[in-house]
C-alpha positions as CSV (number, residue, x, y, z in Angstrom):
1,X,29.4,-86.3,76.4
2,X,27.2,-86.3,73.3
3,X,26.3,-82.4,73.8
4,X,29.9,-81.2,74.2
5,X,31.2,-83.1,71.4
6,X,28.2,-81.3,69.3
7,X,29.1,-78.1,71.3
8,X,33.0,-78.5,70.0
9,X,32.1,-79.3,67.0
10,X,29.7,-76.0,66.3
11,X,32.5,-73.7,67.8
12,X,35.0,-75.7,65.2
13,X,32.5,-74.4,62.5
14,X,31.7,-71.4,63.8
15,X,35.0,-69.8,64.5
16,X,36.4,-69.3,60.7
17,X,32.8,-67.6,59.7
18,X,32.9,-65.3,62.5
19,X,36.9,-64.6,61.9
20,X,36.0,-62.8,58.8
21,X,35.3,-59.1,58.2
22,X,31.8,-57.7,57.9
23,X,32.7,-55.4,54.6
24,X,32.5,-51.5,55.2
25,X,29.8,-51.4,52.1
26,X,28.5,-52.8,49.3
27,X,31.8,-52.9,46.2
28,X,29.4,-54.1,43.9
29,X,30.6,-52.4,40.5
30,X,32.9,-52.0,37.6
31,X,36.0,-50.4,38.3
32,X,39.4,-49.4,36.3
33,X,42.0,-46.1,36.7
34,X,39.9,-44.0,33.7
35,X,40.5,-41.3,35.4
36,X,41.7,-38.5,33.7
37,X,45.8,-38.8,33.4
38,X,47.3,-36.6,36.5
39,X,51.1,-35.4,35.6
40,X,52.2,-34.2,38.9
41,X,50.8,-38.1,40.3
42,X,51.3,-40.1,37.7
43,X,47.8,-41.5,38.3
44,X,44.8,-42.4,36.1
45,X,44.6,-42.7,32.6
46,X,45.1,-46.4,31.6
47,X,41.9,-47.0,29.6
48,X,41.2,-50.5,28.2
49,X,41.6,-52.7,31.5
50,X,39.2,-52.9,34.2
51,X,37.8,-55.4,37.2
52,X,34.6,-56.1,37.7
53,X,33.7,-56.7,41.3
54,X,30.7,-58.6,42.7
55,X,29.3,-58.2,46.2
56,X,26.9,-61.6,46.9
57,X,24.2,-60.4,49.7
58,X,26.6,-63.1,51.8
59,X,29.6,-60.8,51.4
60,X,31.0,-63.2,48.9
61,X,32.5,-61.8,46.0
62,X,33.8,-62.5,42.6
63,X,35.5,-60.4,40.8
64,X,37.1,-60.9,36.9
65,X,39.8,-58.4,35.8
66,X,39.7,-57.8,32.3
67,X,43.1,-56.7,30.5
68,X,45.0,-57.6,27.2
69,X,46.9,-60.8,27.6
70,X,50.7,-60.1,26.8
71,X,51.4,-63.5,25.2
72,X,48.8,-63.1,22.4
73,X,49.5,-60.2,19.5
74,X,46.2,-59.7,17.7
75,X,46.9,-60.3,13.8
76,X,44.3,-58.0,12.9
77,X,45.4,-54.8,14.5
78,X,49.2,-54.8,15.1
79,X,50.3,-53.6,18.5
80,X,47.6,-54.7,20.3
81,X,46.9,-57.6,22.1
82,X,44.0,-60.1,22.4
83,X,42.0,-60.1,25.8
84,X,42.4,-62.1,28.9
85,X,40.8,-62.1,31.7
86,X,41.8,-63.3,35.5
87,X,39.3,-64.2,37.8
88,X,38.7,-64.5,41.5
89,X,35.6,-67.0,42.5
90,X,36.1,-66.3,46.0
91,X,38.8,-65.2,49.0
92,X,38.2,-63.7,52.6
93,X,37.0,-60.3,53.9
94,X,40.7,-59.5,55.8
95,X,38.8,-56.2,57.0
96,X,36.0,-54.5,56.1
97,X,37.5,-52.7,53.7
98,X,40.4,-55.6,52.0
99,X,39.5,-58.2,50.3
100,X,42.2,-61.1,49.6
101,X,41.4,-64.4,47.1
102,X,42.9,-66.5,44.4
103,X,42.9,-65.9,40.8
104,X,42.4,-68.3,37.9
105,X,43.2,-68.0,34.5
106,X,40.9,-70.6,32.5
107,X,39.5,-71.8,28.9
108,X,36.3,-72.3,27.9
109,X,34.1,-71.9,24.8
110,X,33.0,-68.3,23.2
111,X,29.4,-67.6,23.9
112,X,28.2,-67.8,20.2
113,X,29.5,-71.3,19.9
114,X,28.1,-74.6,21.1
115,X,29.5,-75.5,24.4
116,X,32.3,-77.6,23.7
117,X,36.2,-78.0,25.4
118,X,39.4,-78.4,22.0
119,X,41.1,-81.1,21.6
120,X,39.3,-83.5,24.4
121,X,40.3,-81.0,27.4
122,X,38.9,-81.6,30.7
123,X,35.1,-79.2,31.5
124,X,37.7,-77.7,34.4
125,X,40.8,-76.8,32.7
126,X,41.7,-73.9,35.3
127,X,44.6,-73.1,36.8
128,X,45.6,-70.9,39.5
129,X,48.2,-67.9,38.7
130,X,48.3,-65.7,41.7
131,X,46.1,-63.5,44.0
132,X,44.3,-60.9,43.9
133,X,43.9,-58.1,46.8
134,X,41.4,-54.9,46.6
135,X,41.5,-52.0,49.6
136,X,38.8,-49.9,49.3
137,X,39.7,-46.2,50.6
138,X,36.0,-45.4,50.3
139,X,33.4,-46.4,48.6
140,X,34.5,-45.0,45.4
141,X,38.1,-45.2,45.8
142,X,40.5,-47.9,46.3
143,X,43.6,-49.9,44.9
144,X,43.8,-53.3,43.5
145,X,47.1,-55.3,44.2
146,X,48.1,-58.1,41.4
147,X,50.3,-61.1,41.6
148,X,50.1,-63.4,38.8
149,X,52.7,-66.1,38.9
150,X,51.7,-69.3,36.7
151,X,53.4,-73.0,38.4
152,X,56.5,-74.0,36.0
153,X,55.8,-77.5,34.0
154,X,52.4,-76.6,32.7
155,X,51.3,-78.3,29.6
156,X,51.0,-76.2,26.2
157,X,47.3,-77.3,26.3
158,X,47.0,-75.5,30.0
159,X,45.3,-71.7,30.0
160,X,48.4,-70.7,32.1
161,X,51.0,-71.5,29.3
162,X,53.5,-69.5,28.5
163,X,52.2,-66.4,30.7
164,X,54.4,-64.2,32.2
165,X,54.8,-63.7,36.1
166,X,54.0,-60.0,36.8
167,X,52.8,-57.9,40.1
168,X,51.7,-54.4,41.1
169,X,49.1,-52.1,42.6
170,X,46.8,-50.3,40.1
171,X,44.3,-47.2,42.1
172,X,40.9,-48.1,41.4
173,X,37.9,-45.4,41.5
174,X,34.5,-46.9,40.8
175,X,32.3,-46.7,37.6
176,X,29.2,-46.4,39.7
177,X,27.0,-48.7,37.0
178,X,25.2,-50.0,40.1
């Protein structure tokens, strides 16, 4: 009786690890759509945003896009915004070439200051806003599908406030900084 429950209860643990995807390679890099603008496609040419993706020896991955956050004008150089960037601590290999997780917006303290939270907020003041999805083409080549959507009732002290809800895909092509 004693071995089949332990039997049962190694297949219940084992099945979800061996459900996901071996990845096709190694993503490990920076990536963005710097590619020269292409008129007849429409594709490439959006400087100042990019993702950078990290490929754990496990196959687990983070990866932080960094863009300009629409809610925040930058006083010092009208027209432009300050930075903001969305990150993904984790998700699923769907195949070996997709990748699917959360993404968290979050607030924390700039590196050249001491480590310390405003106004008495929590060490964990993150919240989710979306997913993130990346399908890699090739090794070089893929696209990067968005969808940020912040939970209504957040408090003006959250990292989430006040951001818009917006979606898309975006081609990616790799940096190759490896």
């Amino acid at each position: 009786m004693i071995r089949k429950l332990a039997r049962a209860s190694l297949l219940a643990l084992a099945l979800p690890a061996a459900a996901q995807s071996i990845p096709a390679t190694n993503y490990t890099d920076l990536w963005d759509n710097s590619a020269p603008f292409n008129p007849v496609t429409g594709a490439g040419g959006e400087s100042g945003w990019g993702i950078t993706f990290t490929q754990h020896p496990s196959n687990a991955v983070e990866a932080v896009w960094y863009t300009y956050d629409p809610r925040a004008a930058d006083s010092v150089t009208p027209g432009n915004f300050k930075p903001l960037w969305i990150v993904m601590p984790g998700g699923t290999w769907t195949t070996p070439t997709q990748f699917t997780g959360n993404a968290y917006v979050t607030l924390g303290t700039p590196f050249s200051l001491p480590w310390a939270f405003p106004n008495g907020l929590p060490a964990s003041n993150v919240t989710k806003v979306g997913t993130f999805t990346f399908t890699f083409t090739s090794a070089s080549t893929g696209t990067f599908q968005y969808t940020v959507a912040p939970p209504a009732g957040l408090a003006s002290t959250d990292p989430a406030f006040g951001m818009p809800s917006f979606s898309g895909t975006k081609p990616i092509s790799r940096n190759n900084f490896q």
